[in-house]
Z-matrix of the N, CA and C atoms (Angstrom, degrees):
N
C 1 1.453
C 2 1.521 1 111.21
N 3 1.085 2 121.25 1 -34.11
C 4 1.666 3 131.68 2 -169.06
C 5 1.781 4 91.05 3 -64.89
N 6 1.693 5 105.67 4 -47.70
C 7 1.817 6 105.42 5 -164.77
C 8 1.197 7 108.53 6 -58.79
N 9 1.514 8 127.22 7 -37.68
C 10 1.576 9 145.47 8 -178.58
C 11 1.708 10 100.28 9 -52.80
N 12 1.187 11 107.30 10 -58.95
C 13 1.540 12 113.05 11 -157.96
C 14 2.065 13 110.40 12 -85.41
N 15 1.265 14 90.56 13 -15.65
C 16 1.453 15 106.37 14 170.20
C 17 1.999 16 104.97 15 -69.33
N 18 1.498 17 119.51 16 -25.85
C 19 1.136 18 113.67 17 -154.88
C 20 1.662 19 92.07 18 -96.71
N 21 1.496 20 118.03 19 -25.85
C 22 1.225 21 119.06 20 178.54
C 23 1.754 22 135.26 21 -68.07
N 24 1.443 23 110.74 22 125.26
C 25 1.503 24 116.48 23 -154.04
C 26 1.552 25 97.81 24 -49.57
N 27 1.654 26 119.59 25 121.81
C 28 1.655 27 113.07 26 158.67
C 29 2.074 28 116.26 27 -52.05
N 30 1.204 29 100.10 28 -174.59
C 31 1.336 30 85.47 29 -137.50
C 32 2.453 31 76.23 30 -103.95
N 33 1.376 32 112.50 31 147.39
C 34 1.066 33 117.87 32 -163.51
C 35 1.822 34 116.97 33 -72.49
N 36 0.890 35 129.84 34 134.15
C 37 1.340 36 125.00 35 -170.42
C 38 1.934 37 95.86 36 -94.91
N 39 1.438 38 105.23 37 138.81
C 40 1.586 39 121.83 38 -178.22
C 41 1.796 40 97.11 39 -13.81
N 42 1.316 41 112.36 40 -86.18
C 43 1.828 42 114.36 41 -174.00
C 44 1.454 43 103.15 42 -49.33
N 45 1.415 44 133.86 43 -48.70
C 46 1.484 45 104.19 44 178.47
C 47 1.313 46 137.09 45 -66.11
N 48 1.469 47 98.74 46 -17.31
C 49 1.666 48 113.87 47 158.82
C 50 1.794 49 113.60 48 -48.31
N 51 1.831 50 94.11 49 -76.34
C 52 1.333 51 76.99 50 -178.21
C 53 1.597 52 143.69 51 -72.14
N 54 1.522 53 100.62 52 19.34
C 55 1.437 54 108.08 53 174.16
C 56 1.271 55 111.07 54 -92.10
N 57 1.403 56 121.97 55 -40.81
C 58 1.470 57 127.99 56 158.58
C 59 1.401 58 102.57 57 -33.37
N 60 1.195 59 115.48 58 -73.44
C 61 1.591 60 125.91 59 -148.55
C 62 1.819 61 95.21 60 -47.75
N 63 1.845 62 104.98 61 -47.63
C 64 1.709 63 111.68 62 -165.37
C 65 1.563 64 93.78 63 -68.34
N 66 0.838 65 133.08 64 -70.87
C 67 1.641 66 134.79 65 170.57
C 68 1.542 67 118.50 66 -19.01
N 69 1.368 68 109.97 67 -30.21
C 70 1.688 69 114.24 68 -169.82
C 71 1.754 70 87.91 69 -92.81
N 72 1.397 71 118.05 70 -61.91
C 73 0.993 72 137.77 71 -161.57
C 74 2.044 73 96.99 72 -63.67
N 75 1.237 74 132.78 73 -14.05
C 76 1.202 75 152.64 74 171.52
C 77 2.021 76 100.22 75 -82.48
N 78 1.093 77 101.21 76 -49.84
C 79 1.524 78 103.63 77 -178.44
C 80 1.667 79 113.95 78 -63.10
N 81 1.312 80 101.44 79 -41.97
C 82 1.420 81 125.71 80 166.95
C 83 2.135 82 120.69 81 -45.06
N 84 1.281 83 95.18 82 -41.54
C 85 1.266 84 110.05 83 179.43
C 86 1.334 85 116.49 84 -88.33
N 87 1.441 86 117.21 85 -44.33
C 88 1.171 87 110.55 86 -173.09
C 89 2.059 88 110.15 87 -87.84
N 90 1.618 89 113.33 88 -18.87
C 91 1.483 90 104.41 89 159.68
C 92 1.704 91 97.89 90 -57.71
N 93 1.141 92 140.25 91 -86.12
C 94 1.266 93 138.23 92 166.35
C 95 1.443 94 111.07 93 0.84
N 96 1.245 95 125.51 94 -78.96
C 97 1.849 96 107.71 95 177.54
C 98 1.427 97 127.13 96 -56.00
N 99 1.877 98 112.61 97 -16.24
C 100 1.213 99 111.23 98 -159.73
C 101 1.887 100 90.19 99 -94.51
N 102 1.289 101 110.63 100 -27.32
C 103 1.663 102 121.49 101 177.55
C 104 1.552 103 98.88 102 -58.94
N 105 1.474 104 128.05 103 -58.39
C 106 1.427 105 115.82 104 160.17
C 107 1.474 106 122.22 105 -51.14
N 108 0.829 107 135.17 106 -12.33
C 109 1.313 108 105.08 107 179.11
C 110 1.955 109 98.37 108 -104.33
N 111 0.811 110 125.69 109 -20.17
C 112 1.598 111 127.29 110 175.51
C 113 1.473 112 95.22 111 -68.14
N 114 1.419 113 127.53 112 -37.21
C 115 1.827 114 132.95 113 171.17
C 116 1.226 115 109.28 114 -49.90
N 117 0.987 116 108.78 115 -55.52
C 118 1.466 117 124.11 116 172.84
C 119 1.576 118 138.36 117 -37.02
N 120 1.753 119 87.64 118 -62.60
C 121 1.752 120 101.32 119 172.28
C 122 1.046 121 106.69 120 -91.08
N 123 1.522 122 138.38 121 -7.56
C 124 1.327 123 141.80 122 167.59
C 125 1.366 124 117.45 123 -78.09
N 126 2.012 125 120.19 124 4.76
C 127 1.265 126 100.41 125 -163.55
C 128 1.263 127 115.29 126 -94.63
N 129 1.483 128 118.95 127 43.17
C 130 1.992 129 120.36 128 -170.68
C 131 1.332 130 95.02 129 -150.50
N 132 1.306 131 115.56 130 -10.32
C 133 2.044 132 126.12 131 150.24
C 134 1.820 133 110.83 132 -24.26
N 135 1.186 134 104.49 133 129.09
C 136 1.663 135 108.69 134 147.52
C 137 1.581 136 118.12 135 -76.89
N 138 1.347 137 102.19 136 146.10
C 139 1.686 138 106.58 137 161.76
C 140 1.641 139 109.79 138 -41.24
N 141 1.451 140 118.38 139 -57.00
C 142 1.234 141 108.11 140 -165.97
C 143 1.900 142 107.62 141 -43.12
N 144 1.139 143 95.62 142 -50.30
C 145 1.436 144 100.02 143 -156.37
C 146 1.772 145 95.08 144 -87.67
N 147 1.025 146 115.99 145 -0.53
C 148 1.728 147 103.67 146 165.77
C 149 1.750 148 100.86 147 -98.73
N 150 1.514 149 124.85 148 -8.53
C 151 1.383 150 121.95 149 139.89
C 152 1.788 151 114.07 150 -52.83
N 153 1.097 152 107.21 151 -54.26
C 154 1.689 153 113.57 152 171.15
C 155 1.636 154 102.31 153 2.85
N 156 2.015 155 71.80 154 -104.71
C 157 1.243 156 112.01 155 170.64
C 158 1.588 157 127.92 156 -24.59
N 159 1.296 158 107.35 157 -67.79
C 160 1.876 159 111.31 158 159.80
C 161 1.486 160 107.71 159 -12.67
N 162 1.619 161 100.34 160 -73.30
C 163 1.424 162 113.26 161 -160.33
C 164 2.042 163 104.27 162 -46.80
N 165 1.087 164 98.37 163 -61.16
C 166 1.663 165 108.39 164 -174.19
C 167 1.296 166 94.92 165 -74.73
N 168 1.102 167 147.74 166 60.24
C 169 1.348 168 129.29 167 159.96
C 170 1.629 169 93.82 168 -136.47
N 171 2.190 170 102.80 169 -33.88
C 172 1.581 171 95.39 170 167.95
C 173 1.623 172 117.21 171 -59.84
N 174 1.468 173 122.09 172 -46.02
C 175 1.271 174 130.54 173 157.72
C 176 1.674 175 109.73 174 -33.60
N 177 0.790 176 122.02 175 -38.66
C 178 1.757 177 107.15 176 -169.42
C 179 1.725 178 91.52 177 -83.56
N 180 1.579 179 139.25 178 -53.07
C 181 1.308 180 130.52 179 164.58
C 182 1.453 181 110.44 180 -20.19
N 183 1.597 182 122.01 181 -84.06
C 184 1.414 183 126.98 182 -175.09
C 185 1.418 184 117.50 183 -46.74
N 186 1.309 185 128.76 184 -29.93
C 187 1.303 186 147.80 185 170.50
C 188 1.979 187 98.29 186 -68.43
N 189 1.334 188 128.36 187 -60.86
C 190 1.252 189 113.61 188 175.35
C 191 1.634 190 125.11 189 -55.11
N 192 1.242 191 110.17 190 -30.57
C 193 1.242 192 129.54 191 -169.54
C 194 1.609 193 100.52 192 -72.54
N 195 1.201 194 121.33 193 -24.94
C 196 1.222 195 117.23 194 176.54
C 197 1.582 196 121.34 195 -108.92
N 198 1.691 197 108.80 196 -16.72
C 199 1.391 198 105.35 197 163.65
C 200 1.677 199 113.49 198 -67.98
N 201 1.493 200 102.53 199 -35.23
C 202 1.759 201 107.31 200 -159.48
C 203 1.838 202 101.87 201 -37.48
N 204 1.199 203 107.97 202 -40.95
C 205 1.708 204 106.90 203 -153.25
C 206 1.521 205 93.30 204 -72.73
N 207 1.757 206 127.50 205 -20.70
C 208 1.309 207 126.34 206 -166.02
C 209 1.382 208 113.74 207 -87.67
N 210 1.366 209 111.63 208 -50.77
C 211 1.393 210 129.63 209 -158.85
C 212 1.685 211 103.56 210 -169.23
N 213 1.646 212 95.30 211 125.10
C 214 1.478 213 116.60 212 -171.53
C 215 1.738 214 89.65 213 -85.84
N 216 1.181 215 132.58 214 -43.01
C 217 1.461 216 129.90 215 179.76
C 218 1.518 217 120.10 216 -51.68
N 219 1.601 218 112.41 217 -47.71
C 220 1.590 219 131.09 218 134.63
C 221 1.446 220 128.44 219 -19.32
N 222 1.214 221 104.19 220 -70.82
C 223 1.473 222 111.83 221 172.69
C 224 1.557 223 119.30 222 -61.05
N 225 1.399 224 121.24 223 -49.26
C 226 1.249 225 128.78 224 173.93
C 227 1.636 226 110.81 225 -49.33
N 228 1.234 227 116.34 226 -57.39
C 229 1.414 228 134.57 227 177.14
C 230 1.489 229 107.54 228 -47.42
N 231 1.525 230 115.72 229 -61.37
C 232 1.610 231 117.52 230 162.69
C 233 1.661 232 112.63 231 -39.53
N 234 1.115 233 105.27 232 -51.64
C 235 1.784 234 101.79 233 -159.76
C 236 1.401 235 106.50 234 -82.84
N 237 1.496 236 122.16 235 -23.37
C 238 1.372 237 121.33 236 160.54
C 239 2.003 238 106.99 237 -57.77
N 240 1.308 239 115.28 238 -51.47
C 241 1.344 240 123.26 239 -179.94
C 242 2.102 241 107.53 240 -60.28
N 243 1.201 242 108.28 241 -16.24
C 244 1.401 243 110.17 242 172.01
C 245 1.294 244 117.35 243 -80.73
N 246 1.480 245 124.95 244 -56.55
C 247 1.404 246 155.26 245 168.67
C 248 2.163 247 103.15 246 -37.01
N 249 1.047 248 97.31 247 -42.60
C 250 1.462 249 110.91 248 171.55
C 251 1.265 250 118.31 249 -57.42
N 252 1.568 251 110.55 250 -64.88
C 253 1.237 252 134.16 251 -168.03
C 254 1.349 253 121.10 252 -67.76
N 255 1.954 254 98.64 253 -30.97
C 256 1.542 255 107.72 254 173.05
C 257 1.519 256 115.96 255 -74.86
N 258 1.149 257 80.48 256 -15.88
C 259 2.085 258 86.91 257 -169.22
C 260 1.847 259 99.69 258 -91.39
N 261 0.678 260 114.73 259 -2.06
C 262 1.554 261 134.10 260 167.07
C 263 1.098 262 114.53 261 -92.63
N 264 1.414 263 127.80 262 -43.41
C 265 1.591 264 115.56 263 179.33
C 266 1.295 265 100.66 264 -84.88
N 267 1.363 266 145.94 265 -23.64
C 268 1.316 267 137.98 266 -157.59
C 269 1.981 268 99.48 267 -111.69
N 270 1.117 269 99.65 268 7.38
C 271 1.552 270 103.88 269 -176.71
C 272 2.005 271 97.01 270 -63.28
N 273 1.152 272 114.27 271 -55.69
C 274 1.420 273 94.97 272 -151.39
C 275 2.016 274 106.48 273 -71.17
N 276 1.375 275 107.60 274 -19.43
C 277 1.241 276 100.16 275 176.80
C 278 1.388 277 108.63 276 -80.00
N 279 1.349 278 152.86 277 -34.79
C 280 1.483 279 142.50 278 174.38
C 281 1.812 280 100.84 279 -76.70
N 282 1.439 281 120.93 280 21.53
C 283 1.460 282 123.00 281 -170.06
C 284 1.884 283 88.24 282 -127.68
N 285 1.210 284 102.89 283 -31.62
C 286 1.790 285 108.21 284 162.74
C 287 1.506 286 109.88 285 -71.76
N 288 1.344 287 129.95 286 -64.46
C 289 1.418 288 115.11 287 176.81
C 290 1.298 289 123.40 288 -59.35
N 291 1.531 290 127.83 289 -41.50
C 292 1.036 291 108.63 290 174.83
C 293 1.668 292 135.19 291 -63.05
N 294 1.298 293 106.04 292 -22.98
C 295 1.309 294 112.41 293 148.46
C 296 1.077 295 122.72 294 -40.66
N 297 1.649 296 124.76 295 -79.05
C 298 1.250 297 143.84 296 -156.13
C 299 1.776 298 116.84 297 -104.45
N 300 1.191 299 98.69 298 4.71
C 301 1.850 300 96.40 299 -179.73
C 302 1.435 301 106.60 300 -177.95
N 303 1.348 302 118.32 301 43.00
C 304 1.102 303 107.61 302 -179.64
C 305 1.793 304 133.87 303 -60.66
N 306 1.655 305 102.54 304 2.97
C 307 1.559 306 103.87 305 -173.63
C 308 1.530 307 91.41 306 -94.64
N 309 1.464 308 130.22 307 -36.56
C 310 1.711 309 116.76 308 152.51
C 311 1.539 310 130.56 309 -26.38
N 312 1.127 311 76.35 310 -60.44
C 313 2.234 312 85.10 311 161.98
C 314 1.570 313 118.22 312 -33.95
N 315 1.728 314 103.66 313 -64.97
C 316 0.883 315 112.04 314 173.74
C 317 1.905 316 144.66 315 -22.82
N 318 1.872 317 75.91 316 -66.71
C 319 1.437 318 131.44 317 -158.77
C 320 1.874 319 80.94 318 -68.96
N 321 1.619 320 117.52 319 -64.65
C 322 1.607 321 115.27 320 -159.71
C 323 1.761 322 91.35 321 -71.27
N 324 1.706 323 114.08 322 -13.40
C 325 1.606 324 87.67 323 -166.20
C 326 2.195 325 119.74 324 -75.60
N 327 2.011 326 86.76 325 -36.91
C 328 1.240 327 101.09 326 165.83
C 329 1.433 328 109.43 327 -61.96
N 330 1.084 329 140.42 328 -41.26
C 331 1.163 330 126.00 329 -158.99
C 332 1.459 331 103.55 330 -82.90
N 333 1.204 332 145.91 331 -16.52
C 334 1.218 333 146.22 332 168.24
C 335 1.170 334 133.65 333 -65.47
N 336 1.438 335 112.08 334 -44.79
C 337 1.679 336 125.14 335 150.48
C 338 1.580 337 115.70 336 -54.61
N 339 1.594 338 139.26 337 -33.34
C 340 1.032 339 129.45 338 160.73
C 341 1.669 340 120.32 339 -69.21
N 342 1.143 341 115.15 340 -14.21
C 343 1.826 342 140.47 341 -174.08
C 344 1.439 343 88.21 342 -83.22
N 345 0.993 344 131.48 343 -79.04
C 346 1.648 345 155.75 344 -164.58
C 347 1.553 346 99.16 345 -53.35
N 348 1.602 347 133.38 346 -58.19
C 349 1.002 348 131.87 347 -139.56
C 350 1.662 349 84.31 348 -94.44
N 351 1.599 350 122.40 349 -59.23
C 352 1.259 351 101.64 350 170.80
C 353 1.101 352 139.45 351 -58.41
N 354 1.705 353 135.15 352 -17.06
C 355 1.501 354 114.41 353 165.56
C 356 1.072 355 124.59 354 -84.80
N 357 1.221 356 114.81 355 -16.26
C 358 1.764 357 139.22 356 155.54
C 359 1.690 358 113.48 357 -26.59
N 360 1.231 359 98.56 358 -65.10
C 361 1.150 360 138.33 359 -172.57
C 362 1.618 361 99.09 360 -51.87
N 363 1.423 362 100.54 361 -75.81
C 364 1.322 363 109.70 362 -174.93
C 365 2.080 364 115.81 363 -62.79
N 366 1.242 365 85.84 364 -25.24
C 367 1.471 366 75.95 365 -179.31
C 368 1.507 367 135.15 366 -90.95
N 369 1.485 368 99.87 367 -23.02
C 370 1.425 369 120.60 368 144.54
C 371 1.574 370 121.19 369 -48.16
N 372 1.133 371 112.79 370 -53.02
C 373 1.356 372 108.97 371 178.64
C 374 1.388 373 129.21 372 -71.30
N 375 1.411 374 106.15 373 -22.62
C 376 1.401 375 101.00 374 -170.57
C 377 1.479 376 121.14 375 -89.41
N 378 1.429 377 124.55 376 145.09
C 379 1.277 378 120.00 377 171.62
C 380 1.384 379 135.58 378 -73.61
N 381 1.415 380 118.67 379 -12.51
C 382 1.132 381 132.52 380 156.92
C 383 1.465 382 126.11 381 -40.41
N 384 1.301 383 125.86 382 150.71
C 385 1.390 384 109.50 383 -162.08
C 386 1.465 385 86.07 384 -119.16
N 387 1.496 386 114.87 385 108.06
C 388 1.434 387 121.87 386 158.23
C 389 1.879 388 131.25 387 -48.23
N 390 0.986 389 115.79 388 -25.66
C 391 1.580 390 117.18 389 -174.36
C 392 1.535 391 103.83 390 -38.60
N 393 1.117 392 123.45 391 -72.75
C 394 2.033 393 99.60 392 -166.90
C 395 1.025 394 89.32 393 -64.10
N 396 1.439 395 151.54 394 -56.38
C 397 1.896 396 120.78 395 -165.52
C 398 0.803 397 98.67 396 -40.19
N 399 1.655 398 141.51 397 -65.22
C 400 1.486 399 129.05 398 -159.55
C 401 1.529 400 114.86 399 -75.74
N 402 1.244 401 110.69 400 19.88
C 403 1.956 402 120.90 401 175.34
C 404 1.708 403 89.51 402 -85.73
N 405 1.395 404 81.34 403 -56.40
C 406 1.710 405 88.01 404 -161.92
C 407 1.537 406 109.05 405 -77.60
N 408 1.032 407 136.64 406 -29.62
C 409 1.602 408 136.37 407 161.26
C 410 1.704 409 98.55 408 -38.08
N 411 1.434 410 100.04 409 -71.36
C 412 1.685 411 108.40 410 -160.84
C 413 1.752 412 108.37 411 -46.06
N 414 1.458 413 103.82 412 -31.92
C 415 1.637 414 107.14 413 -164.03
C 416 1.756 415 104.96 414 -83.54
N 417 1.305 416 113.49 415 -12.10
C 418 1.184 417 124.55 416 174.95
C 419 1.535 418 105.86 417 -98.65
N 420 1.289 419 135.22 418 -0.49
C 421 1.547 420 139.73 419 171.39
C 422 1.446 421 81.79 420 -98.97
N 423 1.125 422 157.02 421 -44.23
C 424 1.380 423 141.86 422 -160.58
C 425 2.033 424 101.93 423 -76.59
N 426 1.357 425 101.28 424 -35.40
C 427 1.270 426 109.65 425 -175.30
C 428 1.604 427 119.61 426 -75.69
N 429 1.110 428 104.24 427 -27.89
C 430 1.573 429 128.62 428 159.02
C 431 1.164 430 126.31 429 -42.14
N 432 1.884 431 95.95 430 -58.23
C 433 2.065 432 101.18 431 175.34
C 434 1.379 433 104.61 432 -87.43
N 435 1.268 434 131.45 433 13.95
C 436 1.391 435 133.85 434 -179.85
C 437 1.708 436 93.54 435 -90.43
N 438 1.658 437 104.62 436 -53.18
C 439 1.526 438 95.89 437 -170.51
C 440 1.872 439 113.03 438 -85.18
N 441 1.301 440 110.80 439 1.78
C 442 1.515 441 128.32 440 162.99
C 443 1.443 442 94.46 441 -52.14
N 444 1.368 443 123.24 442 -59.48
C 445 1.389 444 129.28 443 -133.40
C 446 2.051 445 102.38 444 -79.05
N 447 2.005 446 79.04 445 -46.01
C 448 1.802 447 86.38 446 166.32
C 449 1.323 448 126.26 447 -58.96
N 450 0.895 449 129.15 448 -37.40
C 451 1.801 450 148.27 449 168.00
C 452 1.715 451 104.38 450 -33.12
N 453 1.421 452 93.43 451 -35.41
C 454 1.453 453 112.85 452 -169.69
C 455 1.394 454 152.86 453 -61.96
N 456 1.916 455 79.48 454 -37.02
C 457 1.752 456 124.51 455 153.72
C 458 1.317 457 116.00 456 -130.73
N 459 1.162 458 114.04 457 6.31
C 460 1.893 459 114.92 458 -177.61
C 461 1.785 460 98.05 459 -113.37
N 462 1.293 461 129.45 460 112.76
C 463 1.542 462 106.00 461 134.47
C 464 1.577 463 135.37 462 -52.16
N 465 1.048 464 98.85 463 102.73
C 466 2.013 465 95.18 464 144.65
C 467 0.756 466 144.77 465 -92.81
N 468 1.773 467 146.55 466 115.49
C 469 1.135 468 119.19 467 176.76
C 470 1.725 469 114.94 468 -55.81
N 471 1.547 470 99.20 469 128.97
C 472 1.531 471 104.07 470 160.27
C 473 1.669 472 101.98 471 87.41
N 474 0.942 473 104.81 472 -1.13
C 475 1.725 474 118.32 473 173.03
C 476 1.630 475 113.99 474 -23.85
N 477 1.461 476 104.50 475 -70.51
C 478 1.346 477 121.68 476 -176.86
C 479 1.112 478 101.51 477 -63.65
N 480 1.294 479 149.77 478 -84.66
C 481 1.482 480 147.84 479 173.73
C 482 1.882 481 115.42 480 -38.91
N 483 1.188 482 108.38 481 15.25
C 484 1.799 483 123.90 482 -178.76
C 485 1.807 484 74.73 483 -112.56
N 486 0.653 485 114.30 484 -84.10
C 487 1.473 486 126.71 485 -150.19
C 488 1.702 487 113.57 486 -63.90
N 489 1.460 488 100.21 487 -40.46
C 490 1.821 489 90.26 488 169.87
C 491 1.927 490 113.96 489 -69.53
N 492 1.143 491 119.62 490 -41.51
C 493 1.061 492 115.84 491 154.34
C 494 1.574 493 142.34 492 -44.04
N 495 1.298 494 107.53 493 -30.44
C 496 1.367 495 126.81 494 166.38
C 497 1.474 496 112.66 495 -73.40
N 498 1.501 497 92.15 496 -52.56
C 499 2.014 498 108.81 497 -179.90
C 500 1.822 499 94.82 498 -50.34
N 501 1.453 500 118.53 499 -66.14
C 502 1.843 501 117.29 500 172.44
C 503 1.335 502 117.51 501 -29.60
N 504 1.266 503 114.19 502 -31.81
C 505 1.591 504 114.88 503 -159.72
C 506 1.582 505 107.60 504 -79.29
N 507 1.475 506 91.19 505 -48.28
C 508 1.194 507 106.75 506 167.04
C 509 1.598 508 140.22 507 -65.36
N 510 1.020 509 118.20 508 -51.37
C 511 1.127 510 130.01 509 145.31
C 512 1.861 511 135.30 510 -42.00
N 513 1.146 512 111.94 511 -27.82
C 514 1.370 513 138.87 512 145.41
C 515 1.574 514 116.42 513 -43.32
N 516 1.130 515 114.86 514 -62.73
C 517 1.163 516 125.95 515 152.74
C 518 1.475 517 145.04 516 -58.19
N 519 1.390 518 117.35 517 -31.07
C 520 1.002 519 131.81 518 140.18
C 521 1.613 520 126.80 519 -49.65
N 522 1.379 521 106.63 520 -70.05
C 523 1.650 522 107.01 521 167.40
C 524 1.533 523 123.10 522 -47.69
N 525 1.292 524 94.07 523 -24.29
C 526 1.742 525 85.99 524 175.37
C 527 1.287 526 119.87 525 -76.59
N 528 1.766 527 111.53 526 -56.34
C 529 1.683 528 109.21 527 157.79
C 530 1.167 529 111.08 528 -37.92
N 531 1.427 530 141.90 529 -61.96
C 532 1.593 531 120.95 530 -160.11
C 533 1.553 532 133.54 531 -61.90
N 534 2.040 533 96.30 532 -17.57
C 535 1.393 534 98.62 533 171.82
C 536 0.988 535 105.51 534 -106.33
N 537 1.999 536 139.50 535 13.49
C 538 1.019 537 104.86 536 138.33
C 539 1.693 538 132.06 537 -80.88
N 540 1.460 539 105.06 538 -5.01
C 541 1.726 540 100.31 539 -179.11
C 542 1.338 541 86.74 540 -87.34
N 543 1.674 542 157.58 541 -15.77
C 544 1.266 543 143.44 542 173.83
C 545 1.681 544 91.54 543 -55.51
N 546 1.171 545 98.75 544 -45.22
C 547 2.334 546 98.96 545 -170.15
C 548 1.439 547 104.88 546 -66.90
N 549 0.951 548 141.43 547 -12.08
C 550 1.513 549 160.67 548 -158.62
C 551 1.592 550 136.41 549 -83.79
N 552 1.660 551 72.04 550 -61.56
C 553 1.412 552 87.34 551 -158.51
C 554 1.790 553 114.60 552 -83.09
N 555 1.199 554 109.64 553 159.96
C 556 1.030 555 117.78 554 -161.45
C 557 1.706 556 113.03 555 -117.14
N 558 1.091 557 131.20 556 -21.90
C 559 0.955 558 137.03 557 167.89
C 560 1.922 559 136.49 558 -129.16
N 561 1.562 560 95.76 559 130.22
C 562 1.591 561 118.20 560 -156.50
C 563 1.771 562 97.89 561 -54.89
N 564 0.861 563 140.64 562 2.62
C 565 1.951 564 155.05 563 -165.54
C 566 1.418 565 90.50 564 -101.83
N 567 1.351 566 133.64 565 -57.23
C 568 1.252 567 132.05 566 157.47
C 569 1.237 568 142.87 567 -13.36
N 570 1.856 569 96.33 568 -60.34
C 571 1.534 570 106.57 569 -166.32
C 572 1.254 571 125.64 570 -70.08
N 573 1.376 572 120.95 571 -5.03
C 574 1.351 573 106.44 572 -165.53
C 575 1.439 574 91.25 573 -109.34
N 576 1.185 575 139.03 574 -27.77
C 577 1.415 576 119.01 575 140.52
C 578 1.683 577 133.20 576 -45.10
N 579 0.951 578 121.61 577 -39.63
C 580 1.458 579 107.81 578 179.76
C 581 1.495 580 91.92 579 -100.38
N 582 1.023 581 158.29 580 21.90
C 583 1.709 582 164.40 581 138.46
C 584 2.012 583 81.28 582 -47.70
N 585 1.562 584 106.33 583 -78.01
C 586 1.208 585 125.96 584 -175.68
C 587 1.623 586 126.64 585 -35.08
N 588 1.396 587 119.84 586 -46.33
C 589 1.257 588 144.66 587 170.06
C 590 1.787 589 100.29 588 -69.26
N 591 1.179 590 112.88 589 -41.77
C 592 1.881 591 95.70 590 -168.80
C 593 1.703 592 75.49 591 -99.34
N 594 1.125 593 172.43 592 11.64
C 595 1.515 594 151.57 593 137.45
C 596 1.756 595 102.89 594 -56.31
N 597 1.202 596 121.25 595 -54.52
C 598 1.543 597 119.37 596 -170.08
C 599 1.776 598 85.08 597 -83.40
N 600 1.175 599 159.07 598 44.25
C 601 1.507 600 157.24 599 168.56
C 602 1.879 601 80.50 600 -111.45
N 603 1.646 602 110.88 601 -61.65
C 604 1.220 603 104.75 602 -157.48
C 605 1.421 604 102.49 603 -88.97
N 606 1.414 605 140.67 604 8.56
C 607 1.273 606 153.02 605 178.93
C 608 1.338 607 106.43 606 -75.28
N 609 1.582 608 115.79 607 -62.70
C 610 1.540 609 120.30 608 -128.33
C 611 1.939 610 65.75 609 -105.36
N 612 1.464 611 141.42 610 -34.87
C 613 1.724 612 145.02 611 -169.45
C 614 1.533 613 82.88 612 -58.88
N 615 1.184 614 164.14 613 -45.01
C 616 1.803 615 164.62 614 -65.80
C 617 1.497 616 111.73 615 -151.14
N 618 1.719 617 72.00 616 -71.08
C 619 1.950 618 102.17 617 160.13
C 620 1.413 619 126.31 618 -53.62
N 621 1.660 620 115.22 619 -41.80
C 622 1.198 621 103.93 620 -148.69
C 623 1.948 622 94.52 621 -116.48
N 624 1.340 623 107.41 622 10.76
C 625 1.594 624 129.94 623 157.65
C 626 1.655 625 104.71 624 -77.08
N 627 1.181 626 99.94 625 -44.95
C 628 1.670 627 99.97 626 -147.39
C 629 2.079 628 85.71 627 -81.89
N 630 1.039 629 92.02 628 -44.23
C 631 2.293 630 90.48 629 170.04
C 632 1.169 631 91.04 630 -34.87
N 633 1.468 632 128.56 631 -62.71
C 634 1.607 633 129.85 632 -140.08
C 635 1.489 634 109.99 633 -86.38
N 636 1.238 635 116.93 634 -31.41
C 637 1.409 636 116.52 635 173.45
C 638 1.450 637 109.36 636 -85.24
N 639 1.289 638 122.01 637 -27.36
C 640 1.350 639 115.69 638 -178.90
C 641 1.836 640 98.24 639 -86.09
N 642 1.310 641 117.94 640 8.35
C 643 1.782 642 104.21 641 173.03
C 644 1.060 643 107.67 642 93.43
N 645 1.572 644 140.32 643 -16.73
C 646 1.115 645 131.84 644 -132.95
C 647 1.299 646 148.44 645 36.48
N 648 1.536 647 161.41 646 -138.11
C 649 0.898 648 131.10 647 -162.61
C 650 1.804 649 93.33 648 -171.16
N 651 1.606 650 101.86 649 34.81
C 652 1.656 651 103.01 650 169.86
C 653 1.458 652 106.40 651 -75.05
């Protein structure tokens, strides 16, 4: 019992917190520059193959999730290799607006940092313990790509603007849990997974602005 409890993270004193937190919140930024530059060389990509990419980029997640417990150098290396891959699958649609609407760009980019900073905000701060909201958030993100899928072969009127709004709601909720386990957490094996989790918070908040300002696409 002593070997078990020897392996478990001691508990963080105020400054090692907030070095964690800058370090996670550091992981956060730099998946973010490395997602631009995969945007970048991805911007003459087909959809098919920014589907590709999608696919292996969920693979590089499940792949971090299992280095984290081995090697934080591992994990980092994975989530840099995710950050790539995402900016690769999403290359040809920010390679469509900038063509065709680049003040939308704009419009979803500001508005995301005010999206981001307030649930951030709020979820960090609060003492409340978010976990079942985020049961029930997550089970309604599953319900989401279910009604993605209908969108797919069903018209709705107003479909897309049903669903990016829904996607906010959700996601709202999400971002708030993640900065409260950013306030939380206790161990550096962690961070580059939840670095990862609040990057797709401000990813999928980006996306599902830029549907809504661009009207959607019924």
């Amino acid at each position: 019992m002593s070997d078990a409890s020897a392996t478990l993270p001691l508990p963080l004193t105020r400054d090692e917190t907030r070095t964690l937190v800058g370090q996670t919140l550091g992981y956060v930024a730099t998946t973010t520059g490395v997602f631009a530059v995969g945007a970048y060389l991805g911007r003459d990509i087909s959809m098919g193959w920014g589907l590709v990419f999608f696919l292996l980029s969920l693979g590089a997640i499940f792949g971090m999730s299992a280095a984290a417990k081995r090697s934080l150098d591992l994990a980092v290396g994975i989530m840099l290799a995710f950050g790539l891959l995402i900016g690769l699958s999403v290359a040809p649609t920010l390679s469509y607006y900038v063509d065709n609407d680049a003040g939308t760009l704009w419009q979803a980019g500001a508005a995301t940092a005010l999206f981001v900073g307030a649930c951030g905000a709020a979820g960090y701060g609060t003492r409340r313990d978010l976990t079942q909201l985020a049961r029930w958030f997550t089970w309604g993100l599953f319900a989401l790509i279910v009604f993605s899928l209908v969108l797919v072969f069903v018209q709705i009127p107003g479909g897309s603007v049903i669903f990016a709004l829904v996607g906010l709601v959700i996601f709202a909720g999400l971002t708030a849990f993640d900065f409260q386990r950013l306030r939380r957490n206790q161990d550096i094996r962690e961070a580059p997974l939840l670095a990862v989790s609040i990057f797709l918070d401000i990813l999928n908040a980006f996306l599902l602005l830029l549907t809504l300002f661009s009207g959607g696409s019924d």
